[in-house]
C-alpha positions in Angstrom: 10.7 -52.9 18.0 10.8 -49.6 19.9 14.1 -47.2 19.8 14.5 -44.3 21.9 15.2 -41.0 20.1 16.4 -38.2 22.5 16.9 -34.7 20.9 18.9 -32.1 22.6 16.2 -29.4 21.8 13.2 -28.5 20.2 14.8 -27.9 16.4 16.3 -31.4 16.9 12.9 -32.7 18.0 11.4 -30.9 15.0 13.6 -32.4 12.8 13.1 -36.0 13.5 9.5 -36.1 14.1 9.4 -34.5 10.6 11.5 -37.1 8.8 9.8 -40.0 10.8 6.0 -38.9 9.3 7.8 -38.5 5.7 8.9 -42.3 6.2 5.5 -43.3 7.4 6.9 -44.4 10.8 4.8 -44.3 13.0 5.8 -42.7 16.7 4.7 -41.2 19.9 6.2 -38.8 22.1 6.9 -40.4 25.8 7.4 -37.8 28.7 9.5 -39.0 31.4 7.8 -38.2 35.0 9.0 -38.5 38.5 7.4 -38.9 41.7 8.1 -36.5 44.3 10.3 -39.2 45.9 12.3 -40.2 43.0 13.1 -36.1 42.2 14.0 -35.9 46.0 16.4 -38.2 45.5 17.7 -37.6 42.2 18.2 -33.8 43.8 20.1 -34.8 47.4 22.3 -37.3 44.7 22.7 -34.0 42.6 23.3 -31.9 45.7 26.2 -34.7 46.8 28.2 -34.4 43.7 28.3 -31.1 44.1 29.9 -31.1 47.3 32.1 -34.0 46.3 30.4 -36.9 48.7 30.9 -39.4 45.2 32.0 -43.3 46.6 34.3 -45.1 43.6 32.2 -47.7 42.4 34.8 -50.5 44.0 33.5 -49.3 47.7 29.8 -49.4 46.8 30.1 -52.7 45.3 31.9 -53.9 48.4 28.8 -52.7 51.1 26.5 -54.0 48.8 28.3 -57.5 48.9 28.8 -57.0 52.6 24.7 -56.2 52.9 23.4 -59.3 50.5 26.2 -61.8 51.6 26.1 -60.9 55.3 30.1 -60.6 55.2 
């Protein structure tokens, strides 16, 4: 079984990697990496927020059902 822990900071991090060795459970710390595209992305979505270009969900569902279904 895996379970995702995410602390907020290092203390946290500190914290629960402490009580997990106490407990004899054994863990390994997982870095999340990006490629170049994927930050790109993620920083134009960002950067769209920010300027208030956000869709409702009800109109991106509707050109995605217009794009699969041909409609």
């Amino acid at each position: 079984m895996n379970i995702l822990v995410q602390p907020l900071n290092t203390e946290e991090q500190l914290l629960v990697e402490e009580w997990l060795k106490e407990q004899q459970i054994y863990f390994e710390r997982s870095e999340t990496h990006f490629t170049e595209a994927q930050l790109t992305s993620i920083e134009r979505g960002i950067e769209q927020a920010n300027n208030g270009l956000l869709k409702p969900y009800t109109e991106v569902r509707k050109k995605a059902r217009e794009i699969v279904c041909g409609n």
